[in-house]
C-alpha positions as CSV (number, residue, x, y, z in Angstrom):
1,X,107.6,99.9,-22.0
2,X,106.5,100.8,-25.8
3,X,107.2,104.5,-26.6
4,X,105.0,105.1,-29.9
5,X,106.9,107.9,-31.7
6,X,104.4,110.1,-34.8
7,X,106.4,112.0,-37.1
8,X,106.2,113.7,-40.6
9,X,108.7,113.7,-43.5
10,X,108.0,117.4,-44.0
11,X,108.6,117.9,-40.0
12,X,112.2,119.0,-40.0
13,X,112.8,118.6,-36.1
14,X,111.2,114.8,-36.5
15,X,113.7,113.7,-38.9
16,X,116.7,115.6,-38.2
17,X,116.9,116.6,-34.2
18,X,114.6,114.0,-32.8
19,X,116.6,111.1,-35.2
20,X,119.5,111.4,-33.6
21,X,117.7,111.1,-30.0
22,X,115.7,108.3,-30.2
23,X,119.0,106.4,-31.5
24,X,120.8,106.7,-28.7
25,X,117.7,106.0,-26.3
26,X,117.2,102.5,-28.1
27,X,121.1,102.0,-27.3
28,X,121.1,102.8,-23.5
29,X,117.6,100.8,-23.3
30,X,117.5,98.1,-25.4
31,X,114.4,96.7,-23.6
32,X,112.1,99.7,-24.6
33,X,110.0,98.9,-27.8
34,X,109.1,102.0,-30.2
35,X,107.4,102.5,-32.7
36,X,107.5,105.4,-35.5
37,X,104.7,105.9,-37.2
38,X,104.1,108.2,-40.2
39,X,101.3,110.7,-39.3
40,X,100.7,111.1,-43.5
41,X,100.1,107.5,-44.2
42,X,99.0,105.8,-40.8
43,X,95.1,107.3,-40.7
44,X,94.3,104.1,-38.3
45,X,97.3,105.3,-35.8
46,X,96.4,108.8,-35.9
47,X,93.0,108.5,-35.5
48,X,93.2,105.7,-32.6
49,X,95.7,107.9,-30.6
50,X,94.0,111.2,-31.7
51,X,96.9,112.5,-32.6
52,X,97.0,116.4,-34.0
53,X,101.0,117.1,-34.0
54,X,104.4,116.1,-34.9
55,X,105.9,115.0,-33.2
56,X,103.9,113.5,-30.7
57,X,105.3,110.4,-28.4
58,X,103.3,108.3,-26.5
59,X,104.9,105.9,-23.9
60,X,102.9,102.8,-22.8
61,X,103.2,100.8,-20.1
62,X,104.0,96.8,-20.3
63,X,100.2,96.2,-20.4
64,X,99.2,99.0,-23.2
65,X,97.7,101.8,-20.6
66,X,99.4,105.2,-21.5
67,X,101.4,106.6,-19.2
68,X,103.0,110.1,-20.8
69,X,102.1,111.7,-24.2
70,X,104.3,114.6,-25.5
71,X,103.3,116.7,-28.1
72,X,106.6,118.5,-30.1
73,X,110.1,118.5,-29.1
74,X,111.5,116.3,-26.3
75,X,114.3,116.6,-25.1
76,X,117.0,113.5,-23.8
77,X,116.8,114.1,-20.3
78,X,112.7,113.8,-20.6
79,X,112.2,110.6,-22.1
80,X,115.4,108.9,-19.7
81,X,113.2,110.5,-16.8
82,X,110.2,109.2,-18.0
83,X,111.2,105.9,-18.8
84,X,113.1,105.6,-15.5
85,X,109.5,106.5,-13.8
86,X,107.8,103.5,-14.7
């Protein structure tokens, strides 16, 4: 699974609340790729996910298909059950 994670600088629960999260995900599932993007400076991301909002996370399956997109906060509990799901 890839989890593509979109955040802002100026997005205070990307870099503060959401941080601290997606550390200890990558630490309990060491075989889930993510990654962050900056939805300032990555047009080509942005644009090719259509993304309007930060945060936004969309997990991928093994093969690239999307599976789950989340728009704003997540919470811990989500992304395990999601991640467990597929």
């Amino acid at each position: 699974m890839k989890i593509i994670r979109v955040e802002a600088d100026w997005c205070p629960e990307c870099v503060v609340f959401m941080k601290s999260i997606w550390d200890e995900i990558q630490k309990q599932f060491p075989e889930v790729t993510m990654e962050i993007f900056d939805y300032d400076k990555d047009e080509e991301i942005k644009s090719q996910y259509n993304i309007t909002k930060v945060p936004t996370f969309i997990f991928l399956s093994d093969s690239g298909e999307e599976i789950v997109r989340k728009k704003g906060i997540i919470t811990k509990k989500e992304i395990i059950e999601i991640i467990n799901q597929s």
